[in-house]
C-alpha positions as CSV (number, residue, x, y, z in Angstrom):
1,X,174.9,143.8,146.1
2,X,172.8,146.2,144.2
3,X,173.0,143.9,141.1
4,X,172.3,140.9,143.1
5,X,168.7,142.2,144.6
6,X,168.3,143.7,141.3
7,X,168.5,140.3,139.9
8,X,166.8,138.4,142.8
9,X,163.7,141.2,142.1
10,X,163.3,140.6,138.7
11,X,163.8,136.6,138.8
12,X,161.1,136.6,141.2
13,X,158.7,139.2,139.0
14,X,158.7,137.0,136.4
15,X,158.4,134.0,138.2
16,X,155.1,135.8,139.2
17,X,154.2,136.4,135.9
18,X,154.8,133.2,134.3
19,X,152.9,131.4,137.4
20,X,149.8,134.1,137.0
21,X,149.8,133.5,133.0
22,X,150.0,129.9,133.5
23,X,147.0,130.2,135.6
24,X,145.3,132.2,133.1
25,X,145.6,130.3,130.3
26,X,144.1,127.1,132.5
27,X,141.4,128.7,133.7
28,X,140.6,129.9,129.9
29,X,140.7,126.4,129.0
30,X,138.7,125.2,132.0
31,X,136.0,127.5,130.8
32,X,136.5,126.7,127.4
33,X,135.6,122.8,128.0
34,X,132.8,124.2,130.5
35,X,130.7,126.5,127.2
36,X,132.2,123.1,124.7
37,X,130.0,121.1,127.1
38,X,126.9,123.2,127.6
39,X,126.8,124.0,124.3
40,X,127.1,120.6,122.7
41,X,123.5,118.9,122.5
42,X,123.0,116.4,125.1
43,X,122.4,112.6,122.9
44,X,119.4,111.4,123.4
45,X,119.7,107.9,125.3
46,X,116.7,105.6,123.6
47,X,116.9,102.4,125.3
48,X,114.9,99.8,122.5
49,X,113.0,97.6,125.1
50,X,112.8,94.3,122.7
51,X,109.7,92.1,123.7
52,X,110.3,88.9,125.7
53,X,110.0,85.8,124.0
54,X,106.0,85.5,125.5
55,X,105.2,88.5,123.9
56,X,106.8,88.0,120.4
57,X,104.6,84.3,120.5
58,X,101.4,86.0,121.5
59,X,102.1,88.3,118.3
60,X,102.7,86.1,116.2
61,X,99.8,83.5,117.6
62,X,97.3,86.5,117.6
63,X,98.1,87.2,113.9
64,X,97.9,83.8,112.7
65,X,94.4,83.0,114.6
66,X,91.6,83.3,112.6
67,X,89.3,86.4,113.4
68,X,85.9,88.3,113.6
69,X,87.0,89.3,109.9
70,X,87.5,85.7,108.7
71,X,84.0,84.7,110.2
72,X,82.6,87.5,107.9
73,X,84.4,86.3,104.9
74,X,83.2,82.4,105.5
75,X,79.8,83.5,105.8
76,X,80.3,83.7,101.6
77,X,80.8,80.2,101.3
78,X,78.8,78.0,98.3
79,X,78.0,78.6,95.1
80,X,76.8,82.2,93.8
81,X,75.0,83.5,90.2
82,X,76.3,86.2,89.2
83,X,74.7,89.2,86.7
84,X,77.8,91.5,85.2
85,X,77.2,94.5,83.6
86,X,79.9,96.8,82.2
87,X,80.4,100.5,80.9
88,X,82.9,102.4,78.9
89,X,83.7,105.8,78.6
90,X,84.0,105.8,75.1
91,X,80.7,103.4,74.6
92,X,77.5,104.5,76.3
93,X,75.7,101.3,75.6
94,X,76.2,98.4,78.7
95,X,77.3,95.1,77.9
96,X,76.0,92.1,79.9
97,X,77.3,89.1,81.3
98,X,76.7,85.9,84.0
99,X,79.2,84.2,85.9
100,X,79.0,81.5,88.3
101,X,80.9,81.6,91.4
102,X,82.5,79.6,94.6
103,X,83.8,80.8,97.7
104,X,85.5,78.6,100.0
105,X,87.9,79.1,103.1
106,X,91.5,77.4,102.7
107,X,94.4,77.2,105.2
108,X,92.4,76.8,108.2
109,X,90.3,79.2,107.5
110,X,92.9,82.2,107.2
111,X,91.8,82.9,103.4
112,X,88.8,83.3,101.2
113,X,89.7,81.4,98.0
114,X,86.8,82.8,94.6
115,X,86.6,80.9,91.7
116,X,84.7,82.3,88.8
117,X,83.5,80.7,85.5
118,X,81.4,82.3,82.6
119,X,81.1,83.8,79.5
120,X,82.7,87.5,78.5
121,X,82.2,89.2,75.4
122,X,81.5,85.8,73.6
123,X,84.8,84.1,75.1
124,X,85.1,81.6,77.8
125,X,86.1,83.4,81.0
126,X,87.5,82.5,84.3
127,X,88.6,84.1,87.0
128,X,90.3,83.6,90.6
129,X,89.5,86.0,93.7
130,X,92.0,85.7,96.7
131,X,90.8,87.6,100.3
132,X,92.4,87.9,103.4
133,X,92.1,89.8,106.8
134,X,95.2,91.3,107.9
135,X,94.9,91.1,112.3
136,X,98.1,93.4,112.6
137,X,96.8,96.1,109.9
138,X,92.6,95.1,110.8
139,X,91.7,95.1,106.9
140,X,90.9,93.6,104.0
141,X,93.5,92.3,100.7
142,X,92.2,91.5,97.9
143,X,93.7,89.6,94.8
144,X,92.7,89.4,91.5
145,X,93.5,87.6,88.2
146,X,91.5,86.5,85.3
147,X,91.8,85.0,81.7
148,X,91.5,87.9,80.1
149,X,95.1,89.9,80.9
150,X,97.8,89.1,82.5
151,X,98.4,91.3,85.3
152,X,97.1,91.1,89.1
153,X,95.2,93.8,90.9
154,X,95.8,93.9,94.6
155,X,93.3,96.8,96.7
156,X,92.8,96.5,100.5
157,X,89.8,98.3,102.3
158,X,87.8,98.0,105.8
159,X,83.9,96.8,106.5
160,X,81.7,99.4,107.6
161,X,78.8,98.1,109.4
162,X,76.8,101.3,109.5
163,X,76.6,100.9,106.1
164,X,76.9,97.7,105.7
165,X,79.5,97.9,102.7
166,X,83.3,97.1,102.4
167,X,85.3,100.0,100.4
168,X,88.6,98.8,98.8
169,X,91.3,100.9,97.2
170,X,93.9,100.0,95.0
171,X,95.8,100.2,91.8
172,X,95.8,98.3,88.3
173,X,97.6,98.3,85.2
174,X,95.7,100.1,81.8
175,X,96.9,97.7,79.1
176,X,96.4,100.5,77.0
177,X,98.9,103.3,78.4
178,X,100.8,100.4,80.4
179,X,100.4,102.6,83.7
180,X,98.9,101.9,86.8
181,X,95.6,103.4,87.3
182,X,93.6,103.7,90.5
183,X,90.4,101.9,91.0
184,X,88.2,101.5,93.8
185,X,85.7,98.4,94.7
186,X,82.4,98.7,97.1
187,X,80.9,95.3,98.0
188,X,77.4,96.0,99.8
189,X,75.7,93.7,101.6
190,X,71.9,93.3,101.2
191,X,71.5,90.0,103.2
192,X,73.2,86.9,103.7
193,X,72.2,85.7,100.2
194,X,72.6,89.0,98.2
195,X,75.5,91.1,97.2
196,X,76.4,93.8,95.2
197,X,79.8,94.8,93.7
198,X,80.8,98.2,92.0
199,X,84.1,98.6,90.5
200,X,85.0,102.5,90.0
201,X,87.9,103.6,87.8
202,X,89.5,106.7,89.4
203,X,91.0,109.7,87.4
204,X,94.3,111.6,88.5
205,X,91.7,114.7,89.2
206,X,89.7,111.9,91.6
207,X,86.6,111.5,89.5
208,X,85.5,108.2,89.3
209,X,84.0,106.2,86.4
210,X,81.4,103.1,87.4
211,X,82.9,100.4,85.1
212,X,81.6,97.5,86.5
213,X,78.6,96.3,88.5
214,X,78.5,92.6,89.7
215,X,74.7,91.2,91.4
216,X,75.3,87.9,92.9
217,X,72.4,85.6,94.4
218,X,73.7,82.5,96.2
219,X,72.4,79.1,95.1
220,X,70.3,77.8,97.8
């Protein structure tokens, strides 16, 4: 009988024992899960809200409608003498040319199309000027290519009308080193019928070199 309750006492001790280590071990685990949780960063939910099709049409109708910017740029149309005069580091003496060009507006007005003929350096010379206004970025690209290389130079820059000048920025290649080298281009408008060009070439250090000057006087 002894034996028996002996038996009975211990079968139900560890009974207890298991049942309170079971319970143990779940609630460390329940807490566990609970730190896993509040420790793990919370994603950030971005819902991309994509435009309606009325919106993406307005875009693209917007962009492609001629602007304030293309009504500057038409004001250039005709036919324009040009005086070009040129410097070089290594030369201090300026060399002197003339050109004749035409500015005309193609594709529905969207573009300014220059067309440049002359004499440089005792060579026929022509040249080809390509402007447009960018609505989306609200400035000025500018293409250039001419006889005399074979590369393009592409600079984009903004109208001030304080100052009534437009400043563009860009790069082109030395034919020399075969690198790209910064330039930068300052058209200043004196009236309707009078312009002035400067091109600047632009050292690593930021200095700038006047290389080029361009007076043009439109034909009336």
């Amino acid at each position: 009988m002894t034996n028996q309750l002996n038996y009975t006492i211990m079968k139900n001790l560890s009974l207890s024992l298991l049942i309170i280590g079971l319970t143990f071990v779940s609630c460390k685990k329940e807490e566990a899960t609970k730190n896993e949780i509040e420790t793990t960063p919370k994603e950030e939910v971005t819902a991309e809200t994509k435009p309606d099709s009325a919106t993406v049409a307005k875009a693209w109708a917007d962009y492609a409608t001629p602007s304030k910017g293309h009504e500057m740029l038409a004001k250039d149309s005709g036919t324009w003498d040009a005086e070009l005069t040129f410097w070089s580091p290594d030369n201090s003496q300026e060399m002197k040319s003339t050109a004749s060009v035409t500015y005309k507006m193609i594709m529905g007005g969207r573009y300014q199309e220059g067309t440049y003929s002359g004499n440089m350096f005792g060579m026929p010379f022509e040249g080809k000027g390509m402007v447009a206004y960018d609505n989306a970025t609200e400035e000025f690209v500018s293409t250039w290519i001419d006889n005399m290389g074979t590369g393009m130079m592409v600079t984009r820059g903004k109208y001030d009308e304080a100052t009534k000048t437009s400043t563009f920025h860009g790069e082109m290649v030395d034919p020399v080193t075969k690198k790209a080298k910064k330039v930068k281009e300052v058209i200043t408008y004196i009236d309707d019928n009078n312009q002035k060009m400067e091109m600047f070439e632009v050292s690593e250090d930021g200095k700038e070199f006047k290389s080029m000057q361009v007076v043009s006087k439109r034909k009336m």
